[in-house]
Backbone of each chain as ProteinMPNN parsed JSONL, in Angstrom:
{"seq_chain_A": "XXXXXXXXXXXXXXXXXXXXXXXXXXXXXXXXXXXXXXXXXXXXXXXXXXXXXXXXXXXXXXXXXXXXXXXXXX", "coords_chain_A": {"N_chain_A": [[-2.439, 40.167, 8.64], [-2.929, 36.738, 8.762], [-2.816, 34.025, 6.405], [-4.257, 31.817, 6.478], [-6.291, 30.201, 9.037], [-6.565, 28.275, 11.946], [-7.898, 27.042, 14.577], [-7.762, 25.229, 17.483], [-8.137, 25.025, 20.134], [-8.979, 23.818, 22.86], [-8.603, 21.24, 21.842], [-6.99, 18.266, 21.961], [-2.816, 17.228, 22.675], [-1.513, 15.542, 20.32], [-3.141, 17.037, 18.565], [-3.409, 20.223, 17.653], [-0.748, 20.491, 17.403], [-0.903, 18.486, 14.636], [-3.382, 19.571, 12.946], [-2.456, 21.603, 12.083], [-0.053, 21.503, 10.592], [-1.484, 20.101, 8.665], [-2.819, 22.352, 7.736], [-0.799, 23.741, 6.578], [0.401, 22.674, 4.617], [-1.527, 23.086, 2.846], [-1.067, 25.837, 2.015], [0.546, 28.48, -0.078], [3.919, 28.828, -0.076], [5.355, 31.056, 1.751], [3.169, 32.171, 2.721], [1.252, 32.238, 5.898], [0.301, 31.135, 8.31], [-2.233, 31.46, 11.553], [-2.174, 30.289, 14.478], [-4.697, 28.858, 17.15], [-4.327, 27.717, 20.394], [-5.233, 25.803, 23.31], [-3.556, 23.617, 24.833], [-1.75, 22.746, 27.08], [1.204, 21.905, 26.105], [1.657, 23.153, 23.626], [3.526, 25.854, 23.235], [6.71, 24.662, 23.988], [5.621, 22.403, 21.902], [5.008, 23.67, 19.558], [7.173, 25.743, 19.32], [9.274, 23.906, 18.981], [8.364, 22.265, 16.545], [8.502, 24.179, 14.569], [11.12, 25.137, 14.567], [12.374, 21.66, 13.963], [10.778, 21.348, 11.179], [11.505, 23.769, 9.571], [9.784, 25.676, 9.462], [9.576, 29.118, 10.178], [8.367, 30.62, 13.168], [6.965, 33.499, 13.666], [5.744, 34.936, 15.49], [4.305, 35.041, 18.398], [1.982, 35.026, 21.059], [-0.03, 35.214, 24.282], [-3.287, 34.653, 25.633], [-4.768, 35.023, 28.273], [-4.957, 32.112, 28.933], [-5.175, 31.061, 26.417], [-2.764, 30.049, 23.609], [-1.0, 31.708, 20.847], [0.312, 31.539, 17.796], [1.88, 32.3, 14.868], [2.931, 30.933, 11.823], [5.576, 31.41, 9.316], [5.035, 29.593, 6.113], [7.679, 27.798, 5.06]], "CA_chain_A": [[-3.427, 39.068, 8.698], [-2.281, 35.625, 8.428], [-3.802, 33.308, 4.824], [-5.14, 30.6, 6.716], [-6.568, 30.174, 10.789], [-6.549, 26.883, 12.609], [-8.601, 26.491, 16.141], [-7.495, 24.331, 17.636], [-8.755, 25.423, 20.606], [-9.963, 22.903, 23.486], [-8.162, 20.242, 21.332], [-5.231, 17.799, 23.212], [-1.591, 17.115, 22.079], [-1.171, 16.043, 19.415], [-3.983, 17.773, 17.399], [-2.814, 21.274, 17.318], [0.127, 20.665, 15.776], [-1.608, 18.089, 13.145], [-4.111, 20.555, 12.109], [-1.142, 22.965, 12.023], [0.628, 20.511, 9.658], [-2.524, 19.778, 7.721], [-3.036, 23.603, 7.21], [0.363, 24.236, 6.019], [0.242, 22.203, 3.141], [-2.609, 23.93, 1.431], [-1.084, 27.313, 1.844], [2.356, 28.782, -0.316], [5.786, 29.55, 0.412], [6.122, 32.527, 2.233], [2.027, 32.698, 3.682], [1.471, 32.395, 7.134], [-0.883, 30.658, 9.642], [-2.52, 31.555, 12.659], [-2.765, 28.832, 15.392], [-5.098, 28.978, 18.718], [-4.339, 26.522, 21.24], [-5.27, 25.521, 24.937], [-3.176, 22.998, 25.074], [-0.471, 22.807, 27.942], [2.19, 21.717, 25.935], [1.252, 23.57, 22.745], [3.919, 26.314, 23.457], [6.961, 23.871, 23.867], [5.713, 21.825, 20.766], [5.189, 24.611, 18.361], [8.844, 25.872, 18.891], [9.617, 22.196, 18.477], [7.902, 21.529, 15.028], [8.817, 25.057, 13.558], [12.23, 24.119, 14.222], [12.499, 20.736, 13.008], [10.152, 21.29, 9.934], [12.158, 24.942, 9.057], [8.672, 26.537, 9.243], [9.506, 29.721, 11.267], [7.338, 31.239, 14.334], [7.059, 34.752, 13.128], [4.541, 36.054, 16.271], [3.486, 34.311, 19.825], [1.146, 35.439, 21.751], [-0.688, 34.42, 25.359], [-4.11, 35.188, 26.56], [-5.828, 34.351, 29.057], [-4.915, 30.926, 28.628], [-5.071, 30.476, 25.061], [-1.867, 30.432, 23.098], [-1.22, 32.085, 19.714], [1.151, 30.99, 16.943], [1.882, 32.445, 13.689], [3.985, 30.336, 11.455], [5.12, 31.141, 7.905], [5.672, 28.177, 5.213], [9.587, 28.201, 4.402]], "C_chain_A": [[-2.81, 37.785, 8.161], [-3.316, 35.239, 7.439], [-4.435, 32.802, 5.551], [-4.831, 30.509, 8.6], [-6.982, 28.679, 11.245], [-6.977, 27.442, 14.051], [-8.261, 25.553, 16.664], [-7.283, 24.248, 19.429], [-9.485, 23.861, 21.584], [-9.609, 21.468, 22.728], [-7.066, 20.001, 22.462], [-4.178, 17.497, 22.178], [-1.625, 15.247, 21.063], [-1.763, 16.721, 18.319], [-3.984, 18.849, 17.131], [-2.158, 21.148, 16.036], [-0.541, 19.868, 14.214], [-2.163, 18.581, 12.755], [-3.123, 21.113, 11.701], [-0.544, 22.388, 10.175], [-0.61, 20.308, 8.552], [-2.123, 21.049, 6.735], [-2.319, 24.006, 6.442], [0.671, 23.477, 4.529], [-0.318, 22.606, 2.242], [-2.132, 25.2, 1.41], [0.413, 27.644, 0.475], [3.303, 29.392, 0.334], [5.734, 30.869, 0.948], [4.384, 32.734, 3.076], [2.537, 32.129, 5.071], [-0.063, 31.652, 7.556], [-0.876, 30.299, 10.802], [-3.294, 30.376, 13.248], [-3.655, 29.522, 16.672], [-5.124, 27.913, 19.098], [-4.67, 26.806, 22.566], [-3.952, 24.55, 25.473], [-1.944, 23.495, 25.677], [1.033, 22.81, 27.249], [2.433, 22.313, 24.911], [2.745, 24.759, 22.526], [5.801, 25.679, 23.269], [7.107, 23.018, 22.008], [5.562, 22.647, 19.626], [6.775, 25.013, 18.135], [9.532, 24.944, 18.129], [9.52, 21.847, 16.883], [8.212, 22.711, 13.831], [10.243, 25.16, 13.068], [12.748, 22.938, 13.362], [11.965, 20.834, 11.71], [11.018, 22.806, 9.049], [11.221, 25.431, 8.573], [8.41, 27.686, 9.819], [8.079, 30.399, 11.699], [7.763, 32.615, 13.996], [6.309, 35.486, 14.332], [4.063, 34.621, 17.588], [3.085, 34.907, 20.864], [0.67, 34.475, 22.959], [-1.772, 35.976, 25.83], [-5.008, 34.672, 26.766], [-5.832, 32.54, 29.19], [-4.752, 29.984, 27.29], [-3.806, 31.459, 24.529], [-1.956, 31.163, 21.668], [-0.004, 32.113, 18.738], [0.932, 31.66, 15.575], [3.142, 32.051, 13.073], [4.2, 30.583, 9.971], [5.401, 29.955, 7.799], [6.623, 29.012, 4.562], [8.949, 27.815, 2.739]], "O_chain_A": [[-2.185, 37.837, 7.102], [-4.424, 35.774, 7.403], [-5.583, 33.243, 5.504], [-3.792, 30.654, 9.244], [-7.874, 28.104, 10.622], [-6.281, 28.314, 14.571], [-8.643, 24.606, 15.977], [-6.423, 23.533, 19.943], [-10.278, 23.057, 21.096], [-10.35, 20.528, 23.016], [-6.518, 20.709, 23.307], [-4.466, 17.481, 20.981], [-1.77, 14.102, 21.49], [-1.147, 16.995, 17.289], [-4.648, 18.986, 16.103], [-2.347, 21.332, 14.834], [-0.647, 20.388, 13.104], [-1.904, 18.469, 11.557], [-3.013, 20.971, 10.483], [-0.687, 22.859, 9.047], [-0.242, 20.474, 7.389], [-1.531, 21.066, 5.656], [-2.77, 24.657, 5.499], [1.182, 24.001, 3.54], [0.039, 22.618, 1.064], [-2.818, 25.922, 0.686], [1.213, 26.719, 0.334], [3.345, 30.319, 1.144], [6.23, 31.773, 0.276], [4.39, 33.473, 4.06], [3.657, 31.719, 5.376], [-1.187, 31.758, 7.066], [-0.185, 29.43, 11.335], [-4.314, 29.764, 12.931], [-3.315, 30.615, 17.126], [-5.737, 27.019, 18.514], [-4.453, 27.926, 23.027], [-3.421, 24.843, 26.544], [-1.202, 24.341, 25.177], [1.931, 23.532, 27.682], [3.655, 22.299, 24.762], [3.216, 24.533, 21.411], [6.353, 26.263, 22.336], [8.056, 22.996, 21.224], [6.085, 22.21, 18.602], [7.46, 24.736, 17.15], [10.149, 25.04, 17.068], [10.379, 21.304, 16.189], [8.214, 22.49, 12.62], [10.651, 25.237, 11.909], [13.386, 23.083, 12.319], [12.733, 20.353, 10.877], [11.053, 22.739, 7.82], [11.292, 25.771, 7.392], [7.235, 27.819, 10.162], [7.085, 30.645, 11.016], [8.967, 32.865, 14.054], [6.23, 36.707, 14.198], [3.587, 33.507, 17.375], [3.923, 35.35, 21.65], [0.827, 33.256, 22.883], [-1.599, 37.163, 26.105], [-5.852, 34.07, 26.102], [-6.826, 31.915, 29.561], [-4.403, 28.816, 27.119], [-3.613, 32.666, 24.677], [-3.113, 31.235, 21.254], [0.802, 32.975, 19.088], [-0.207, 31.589, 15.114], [4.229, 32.497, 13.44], [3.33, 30.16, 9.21], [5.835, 29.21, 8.678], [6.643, 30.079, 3.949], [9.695, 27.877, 1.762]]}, "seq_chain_B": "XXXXXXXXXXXXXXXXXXXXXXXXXXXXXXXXXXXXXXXXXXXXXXXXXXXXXXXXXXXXXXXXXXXXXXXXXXXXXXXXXXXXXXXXXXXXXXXXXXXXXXXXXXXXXXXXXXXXXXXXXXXXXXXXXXXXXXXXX", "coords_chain_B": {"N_chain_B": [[15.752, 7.551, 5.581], [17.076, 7.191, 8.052], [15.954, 8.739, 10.206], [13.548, 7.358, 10.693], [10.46, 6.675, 12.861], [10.003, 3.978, 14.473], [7.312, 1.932, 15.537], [7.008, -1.373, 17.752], [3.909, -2.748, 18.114], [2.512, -3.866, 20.533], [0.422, -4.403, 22.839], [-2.718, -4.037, 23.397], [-4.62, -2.458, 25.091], [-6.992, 0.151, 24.941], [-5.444, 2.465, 26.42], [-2.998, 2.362, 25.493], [-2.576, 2.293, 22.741], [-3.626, 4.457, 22.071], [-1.827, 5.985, 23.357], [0.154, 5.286, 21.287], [-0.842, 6.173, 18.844], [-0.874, 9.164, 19.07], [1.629, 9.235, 19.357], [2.759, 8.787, 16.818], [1.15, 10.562, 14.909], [2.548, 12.674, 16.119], [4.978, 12.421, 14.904], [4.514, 12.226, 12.387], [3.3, 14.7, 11.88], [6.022, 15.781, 11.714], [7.225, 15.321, 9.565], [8.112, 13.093, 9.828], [8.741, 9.896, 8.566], [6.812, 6.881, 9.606], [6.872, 3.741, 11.173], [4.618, 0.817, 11.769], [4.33, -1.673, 13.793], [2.537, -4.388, 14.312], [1.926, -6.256, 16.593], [0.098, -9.317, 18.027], [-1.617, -8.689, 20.553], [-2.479, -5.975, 20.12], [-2.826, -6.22, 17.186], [-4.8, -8.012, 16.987], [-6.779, -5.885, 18.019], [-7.005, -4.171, 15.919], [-8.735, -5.663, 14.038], [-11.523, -5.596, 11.776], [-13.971, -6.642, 12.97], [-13.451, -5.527, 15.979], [-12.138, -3.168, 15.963], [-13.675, -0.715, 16.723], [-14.19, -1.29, 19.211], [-14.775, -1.607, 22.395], [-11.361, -1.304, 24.493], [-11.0, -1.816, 26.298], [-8.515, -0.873, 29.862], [-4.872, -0.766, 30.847], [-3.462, -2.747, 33.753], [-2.632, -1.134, 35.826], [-4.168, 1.125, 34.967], [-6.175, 1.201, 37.163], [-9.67, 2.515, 38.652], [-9.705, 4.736, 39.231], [-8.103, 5.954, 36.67], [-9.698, 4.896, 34.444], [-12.041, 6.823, 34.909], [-10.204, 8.851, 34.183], [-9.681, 8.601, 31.778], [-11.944, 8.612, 30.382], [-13.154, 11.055, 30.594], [-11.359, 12.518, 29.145], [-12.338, 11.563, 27.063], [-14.896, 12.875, 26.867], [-14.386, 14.965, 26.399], [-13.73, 15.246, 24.097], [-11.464, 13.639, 23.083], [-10.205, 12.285, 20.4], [-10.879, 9.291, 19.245], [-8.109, 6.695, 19.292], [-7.98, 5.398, 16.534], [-9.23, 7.276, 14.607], [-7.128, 9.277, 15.157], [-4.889, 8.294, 13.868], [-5.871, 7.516, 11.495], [-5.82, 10.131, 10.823], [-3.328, 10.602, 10.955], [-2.07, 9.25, 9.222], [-3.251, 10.359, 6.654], [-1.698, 12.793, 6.626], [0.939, 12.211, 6.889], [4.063, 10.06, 5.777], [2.945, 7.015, 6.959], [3.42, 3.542, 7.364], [1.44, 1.099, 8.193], [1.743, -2.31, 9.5], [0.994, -5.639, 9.53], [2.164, -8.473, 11.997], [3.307, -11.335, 10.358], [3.528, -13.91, 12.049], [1.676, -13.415, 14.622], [-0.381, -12.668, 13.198], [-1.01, -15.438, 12.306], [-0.926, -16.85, 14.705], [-3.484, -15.541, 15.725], [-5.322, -16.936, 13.818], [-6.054, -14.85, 11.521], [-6.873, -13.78, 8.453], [-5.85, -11.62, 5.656], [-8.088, -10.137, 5.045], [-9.584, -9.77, 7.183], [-9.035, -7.988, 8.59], [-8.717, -4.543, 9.512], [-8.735, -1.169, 7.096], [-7.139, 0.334, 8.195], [-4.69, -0.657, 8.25], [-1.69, -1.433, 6.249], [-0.365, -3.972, 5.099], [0.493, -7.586, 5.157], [3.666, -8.231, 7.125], [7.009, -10.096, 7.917], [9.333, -10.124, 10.688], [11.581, -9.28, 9.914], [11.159, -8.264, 7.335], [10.325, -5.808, 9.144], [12.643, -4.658, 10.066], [13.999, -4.362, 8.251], [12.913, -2.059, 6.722], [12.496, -0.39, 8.911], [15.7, 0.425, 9.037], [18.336, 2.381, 10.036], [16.517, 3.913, 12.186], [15.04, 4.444, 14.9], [14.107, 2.213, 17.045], [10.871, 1.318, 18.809], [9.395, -0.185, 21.448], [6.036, -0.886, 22.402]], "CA_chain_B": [[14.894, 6.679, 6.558], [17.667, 7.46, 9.799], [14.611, 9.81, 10.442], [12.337, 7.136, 10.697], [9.846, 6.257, 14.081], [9.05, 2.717, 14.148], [6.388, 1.25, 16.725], [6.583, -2.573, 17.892], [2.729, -2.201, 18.951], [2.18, -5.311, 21.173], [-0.717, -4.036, 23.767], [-4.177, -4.088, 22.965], [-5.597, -1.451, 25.681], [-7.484, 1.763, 24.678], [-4.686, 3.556, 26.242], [-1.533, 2.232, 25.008], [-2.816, 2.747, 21.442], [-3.974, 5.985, 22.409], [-0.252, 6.769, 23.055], [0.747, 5.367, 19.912], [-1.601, 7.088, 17.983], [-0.319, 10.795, 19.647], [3.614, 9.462, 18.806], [2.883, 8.538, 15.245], [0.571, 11.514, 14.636], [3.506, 13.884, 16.308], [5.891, 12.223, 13.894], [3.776, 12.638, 10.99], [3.523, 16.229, 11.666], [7.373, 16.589, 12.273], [7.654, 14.56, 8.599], [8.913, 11.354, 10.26], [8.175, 8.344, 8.442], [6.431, 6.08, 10.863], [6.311, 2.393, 10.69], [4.311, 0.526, 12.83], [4.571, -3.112, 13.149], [1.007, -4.819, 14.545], [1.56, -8.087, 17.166], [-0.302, -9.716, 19.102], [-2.971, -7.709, 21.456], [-2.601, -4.685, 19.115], [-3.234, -7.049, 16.045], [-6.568, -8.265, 17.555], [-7.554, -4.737, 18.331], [-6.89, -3.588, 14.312], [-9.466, -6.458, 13.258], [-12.591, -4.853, 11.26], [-14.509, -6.889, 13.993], [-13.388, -5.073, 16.826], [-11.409, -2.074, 16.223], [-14.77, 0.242, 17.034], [-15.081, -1.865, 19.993], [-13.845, -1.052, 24.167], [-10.55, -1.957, 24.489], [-10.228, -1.77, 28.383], [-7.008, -0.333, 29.987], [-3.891, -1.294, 31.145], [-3.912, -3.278, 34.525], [-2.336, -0.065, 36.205], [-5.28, 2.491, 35.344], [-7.559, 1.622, 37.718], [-11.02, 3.224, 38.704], [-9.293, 6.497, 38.461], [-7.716, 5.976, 35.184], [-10.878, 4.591, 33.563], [-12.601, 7.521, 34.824], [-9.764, 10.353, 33.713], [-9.535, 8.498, 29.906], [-13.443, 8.657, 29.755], [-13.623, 12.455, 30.76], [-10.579, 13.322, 28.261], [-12.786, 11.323, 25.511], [-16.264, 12.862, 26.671], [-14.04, 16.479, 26.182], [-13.712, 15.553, 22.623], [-10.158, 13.461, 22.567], [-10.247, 11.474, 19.301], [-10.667, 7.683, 19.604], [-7.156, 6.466, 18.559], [-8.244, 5.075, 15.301], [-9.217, 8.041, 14.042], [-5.993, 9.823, 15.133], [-4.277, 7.208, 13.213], [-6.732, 7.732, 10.254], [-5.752, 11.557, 10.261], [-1.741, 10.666, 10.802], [-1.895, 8.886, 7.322], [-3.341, 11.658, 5.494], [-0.728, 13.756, 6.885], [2.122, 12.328, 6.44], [3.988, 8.744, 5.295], [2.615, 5.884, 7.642], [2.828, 2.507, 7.154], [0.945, -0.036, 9.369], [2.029, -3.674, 9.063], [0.519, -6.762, 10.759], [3.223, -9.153, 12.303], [2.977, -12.319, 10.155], [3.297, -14.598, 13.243], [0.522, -12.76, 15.256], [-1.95, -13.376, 12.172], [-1.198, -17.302, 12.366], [-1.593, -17.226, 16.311], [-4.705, -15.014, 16.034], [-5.96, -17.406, 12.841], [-6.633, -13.768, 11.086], [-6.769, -13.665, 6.936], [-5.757, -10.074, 5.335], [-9.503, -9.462, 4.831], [-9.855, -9.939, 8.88], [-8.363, -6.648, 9.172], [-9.033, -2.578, 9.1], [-7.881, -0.711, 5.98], [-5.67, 1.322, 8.363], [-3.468, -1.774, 7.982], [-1.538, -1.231, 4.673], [-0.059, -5.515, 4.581], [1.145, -8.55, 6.678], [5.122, -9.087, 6.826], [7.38, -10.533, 9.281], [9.857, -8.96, 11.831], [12.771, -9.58, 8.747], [10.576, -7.058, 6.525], [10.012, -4.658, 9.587], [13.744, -4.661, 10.308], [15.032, -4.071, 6.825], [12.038, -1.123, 6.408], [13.059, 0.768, 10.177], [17.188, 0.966, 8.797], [19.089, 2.756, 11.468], [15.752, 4.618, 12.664], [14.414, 4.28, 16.442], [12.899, 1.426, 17.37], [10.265, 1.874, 19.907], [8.655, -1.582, 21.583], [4.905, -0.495, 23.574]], "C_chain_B": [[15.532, 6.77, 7.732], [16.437, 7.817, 10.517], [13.711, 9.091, 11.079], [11.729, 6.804, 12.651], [9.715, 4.971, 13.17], [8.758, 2.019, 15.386], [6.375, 0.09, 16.719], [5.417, -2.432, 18.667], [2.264, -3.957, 19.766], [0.949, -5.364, 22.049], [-1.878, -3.81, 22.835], [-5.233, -3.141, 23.697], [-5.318, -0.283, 24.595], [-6.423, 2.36, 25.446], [-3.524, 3.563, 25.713], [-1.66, 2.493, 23.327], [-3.545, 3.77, 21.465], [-2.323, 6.654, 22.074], [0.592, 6.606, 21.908], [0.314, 5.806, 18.796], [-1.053, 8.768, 18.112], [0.938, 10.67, 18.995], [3.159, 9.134, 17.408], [1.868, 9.538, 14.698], [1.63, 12.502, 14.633], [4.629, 13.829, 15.412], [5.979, 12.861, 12.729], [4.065, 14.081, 10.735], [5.587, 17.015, 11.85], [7.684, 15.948, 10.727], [8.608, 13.182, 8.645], [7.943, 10.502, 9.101], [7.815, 7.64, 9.676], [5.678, 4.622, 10.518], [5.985, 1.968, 12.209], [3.854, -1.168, 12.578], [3.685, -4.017, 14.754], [1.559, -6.342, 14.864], [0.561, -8.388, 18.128], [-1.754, -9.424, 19.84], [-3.733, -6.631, 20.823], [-3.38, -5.241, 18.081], [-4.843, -7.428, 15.942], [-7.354, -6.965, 17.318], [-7.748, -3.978, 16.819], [-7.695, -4.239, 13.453], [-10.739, -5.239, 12.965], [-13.544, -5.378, 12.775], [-14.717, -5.937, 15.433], [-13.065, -3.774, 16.881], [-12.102, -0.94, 16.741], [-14.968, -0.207, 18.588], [-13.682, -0.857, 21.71], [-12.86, -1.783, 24.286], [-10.005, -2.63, 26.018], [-8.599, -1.121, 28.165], [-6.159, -0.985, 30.283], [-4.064, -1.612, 32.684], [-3.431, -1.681, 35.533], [-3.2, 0.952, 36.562], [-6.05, 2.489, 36.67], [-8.819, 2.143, 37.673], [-10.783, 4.448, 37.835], [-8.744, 6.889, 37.165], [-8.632, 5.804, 34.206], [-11.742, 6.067, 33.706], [-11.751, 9.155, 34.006], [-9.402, 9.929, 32.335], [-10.887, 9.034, 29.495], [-13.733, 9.927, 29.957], [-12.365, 12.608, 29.61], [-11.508, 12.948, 26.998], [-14.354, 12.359, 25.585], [-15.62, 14.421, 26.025], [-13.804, 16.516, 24.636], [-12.315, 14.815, 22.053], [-10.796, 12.53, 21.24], [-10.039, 10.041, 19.615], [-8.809, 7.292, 18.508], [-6.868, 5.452, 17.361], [-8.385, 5.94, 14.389], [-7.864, 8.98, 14.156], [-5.332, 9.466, 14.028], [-4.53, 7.382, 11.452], [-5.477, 9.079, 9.574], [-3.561, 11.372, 10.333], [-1.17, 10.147, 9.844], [-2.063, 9.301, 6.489], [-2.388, 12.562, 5.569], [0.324, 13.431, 6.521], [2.581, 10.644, 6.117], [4.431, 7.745, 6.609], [1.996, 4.653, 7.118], [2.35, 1.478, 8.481], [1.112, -1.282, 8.943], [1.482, -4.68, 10.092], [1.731, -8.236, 10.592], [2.321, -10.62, 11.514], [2.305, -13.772, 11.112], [2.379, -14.904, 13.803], [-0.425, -13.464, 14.257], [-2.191, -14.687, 12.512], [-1.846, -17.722, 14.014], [-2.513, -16.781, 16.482], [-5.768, -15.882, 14.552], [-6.655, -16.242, 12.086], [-6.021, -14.08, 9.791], [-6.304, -12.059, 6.866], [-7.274, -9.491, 5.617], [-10.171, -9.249, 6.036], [-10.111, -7.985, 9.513], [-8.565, -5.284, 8.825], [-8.301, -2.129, 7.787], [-6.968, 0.207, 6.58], [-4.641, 0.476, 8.044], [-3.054, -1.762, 6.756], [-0.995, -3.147, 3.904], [0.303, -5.781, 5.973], [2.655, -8.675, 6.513], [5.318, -9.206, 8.325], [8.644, -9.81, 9.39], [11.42, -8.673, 10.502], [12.501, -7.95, 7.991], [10.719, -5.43, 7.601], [11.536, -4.334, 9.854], [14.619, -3.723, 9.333], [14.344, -2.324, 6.718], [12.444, 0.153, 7.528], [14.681, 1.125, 9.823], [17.501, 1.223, 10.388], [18.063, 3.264, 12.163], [15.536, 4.18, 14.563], [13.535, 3.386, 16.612], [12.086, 1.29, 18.935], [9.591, 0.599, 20.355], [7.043, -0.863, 22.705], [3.998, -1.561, 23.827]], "O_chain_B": [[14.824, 6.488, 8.7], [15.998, 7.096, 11.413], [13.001, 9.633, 11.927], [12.562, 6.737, 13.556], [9.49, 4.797, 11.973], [9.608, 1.583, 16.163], [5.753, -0.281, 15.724], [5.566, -2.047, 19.827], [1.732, -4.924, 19.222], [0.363, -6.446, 22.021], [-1.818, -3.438, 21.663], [-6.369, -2.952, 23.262], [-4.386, 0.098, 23.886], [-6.384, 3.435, 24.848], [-2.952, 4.618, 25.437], [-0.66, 2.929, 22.757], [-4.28, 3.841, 20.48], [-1.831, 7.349, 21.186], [1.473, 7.377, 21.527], [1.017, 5.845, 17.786], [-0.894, 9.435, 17.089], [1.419, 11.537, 18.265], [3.906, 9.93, 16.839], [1.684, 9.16, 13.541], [1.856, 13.174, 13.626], [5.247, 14.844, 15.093], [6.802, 13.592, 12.178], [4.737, 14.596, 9.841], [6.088, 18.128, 12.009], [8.893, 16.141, 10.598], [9.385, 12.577, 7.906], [6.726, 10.555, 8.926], [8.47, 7.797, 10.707], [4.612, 4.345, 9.969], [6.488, 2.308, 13.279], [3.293, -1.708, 11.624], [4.163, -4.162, 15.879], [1.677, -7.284, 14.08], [0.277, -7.586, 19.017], [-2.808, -10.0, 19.568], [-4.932, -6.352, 20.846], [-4.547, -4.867, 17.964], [-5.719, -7.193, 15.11], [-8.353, -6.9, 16.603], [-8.7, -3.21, 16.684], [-7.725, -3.87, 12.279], [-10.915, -4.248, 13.675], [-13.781, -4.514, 13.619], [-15.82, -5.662, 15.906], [-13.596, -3.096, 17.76], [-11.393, -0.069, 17.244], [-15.81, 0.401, 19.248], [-12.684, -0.159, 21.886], [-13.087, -2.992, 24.236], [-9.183, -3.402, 26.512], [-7.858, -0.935, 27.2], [-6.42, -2.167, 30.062], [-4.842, -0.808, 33.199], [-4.481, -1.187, 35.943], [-3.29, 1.558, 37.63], [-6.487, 3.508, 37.205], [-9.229, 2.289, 36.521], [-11.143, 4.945, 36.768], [-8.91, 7.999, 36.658], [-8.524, 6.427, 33.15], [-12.149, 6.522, 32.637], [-12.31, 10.13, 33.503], [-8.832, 10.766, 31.635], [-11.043, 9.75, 28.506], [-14.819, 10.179, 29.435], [-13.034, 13.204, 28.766], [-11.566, 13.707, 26.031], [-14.93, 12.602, 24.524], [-16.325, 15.019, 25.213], [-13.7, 17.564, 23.998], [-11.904, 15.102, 20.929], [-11.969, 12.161, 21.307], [-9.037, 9.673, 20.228], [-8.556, 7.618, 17.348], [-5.817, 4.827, 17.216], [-7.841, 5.721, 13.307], [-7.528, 9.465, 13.075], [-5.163, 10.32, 13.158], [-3.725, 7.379, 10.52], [-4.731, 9.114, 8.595], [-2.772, 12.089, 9.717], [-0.011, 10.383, 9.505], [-1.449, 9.05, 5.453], [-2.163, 13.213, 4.548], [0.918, 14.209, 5.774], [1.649, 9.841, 6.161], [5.534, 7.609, 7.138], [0.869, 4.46, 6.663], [2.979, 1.27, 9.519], [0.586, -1.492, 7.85], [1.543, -4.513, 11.31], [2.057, -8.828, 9.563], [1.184, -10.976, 11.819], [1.247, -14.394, 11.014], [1.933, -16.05, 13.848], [-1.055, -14.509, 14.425], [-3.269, -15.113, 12.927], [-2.745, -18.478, 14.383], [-3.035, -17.271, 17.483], [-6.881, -15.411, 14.32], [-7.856, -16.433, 11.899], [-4.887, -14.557, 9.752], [-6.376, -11.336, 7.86], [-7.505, -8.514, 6.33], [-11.232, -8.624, 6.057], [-10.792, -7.27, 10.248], [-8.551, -5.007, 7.626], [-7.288, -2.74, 7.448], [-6.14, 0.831, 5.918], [-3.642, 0.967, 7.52], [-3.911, -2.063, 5.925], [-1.152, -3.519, 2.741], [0.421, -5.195, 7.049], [2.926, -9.384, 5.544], [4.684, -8.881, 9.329], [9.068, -9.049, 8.52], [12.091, -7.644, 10.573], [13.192, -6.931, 8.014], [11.051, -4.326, 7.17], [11.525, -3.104, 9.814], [15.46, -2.838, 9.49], [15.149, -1.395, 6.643], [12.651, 1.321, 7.198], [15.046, 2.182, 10.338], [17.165, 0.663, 11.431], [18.476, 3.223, 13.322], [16.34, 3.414, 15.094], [12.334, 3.566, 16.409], [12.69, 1.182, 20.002], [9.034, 0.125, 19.366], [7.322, -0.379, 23.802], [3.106, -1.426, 24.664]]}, "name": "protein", "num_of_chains": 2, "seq": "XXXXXXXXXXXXXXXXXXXXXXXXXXXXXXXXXXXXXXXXXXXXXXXXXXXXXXXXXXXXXXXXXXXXXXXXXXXXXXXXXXXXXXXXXXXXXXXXXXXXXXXXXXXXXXXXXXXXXXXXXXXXXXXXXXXXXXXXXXXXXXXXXXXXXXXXXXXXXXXXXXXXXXXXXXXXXXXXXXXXXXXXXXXXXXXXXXXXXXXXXXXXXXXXXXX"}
């Protein structure tokens, strides 16, 4: 079970990841949080920001259209 | 500061500060610094007066553009003020209003939104962007 869940859900680019980014601040070092996105590009920019930020993608999921992201905090 | 984004925001349509609201939000969340340096059209549009107000689009949109911004906003997109709002809590954004601009728009500090953090001129925004990316929209 990931600490902390973000919706993000029916949101557009760039508000995923900024929740994402919000979320990750309130959590510690080593938890984890689960993203849901619609967004097209969501997929793409998560790799993107777990990368650059050195926050790895631990779990990605697809269904049905909605993506699924679990990222710890480095 | 290599790192940094910095926006020359010169346009005044609802969509071009739409798009600079998305790049300095996506920054934010990547831990860019993001300076953004307020002339002109933009400047106007950042007044307390207006900034709530319809900005119109770019001569480009058209019918069809007016109608596919106003269905992305009725779906819930965020007016790009509030983006803006939430890309300053997130991460470090400064907004500056081009000295210049103020004098040609006869605008005081007190004219202006509190997203705006001061007024300097292009000297200040120069020294503040370093080697970073400068972006003109």
């Amino acid at each position: 079970m990931a600490n902390i869940q973000v919706d993000a859900r029916g949101l557009n680019c760039p508000m995923p990841i900024v929740k994402t980014a919000q979320a990750i601040k309130t959590v510690a070092s080593g938890d984890t949080v689960e993203v849901l996105a619609t967004d097209a590009g969501s997929v793409k920019d998560f790799a993107a920001w777990a990368k650059t930020t050195g926050n790895p993608m631990v779990e990605q999921t697809t269904d049905g259209g909605v993506f699924r992201f679990v990222l710890r905090k480095k | 500061m290599d790192d940094s984004l910095n926006l020359v925001v010169f346009s005044g349509t609802d969509d071009k500060l739409q798009a600079v609201a998305v790049l300095t939000a996506g920054a934010a969340a990547l831990g860019k610094k993001v300076n953004l340096f307020l002339q002109y059209w933009a400047l106007d549009a950042f007044t307390k007066a207006k900034i709530d107000r319809d900005h119109g689009l770019a001569p480009e949109a058209g019918d069809e553009g007016r109608a596919a911004v106003d269905a992305l906003a009725k779906a819930g997109q965020a007016p790009w003020a509030e983006t803006l709002r939430q890309a300053k809590d997130l991460g470090e954004v400064d907004i500056q209003a081009c000295s210049l601009s103020m004098d040609l728009l006869h605008l005081e500090e007190e004219d202006l939104d509190p997203l705006v953090d001061g007024v300097e001129g292009v000297t200040a925004f120069y020294l503040n962007a370093g080697e970073g990316q400068i972006v003109f929209i």
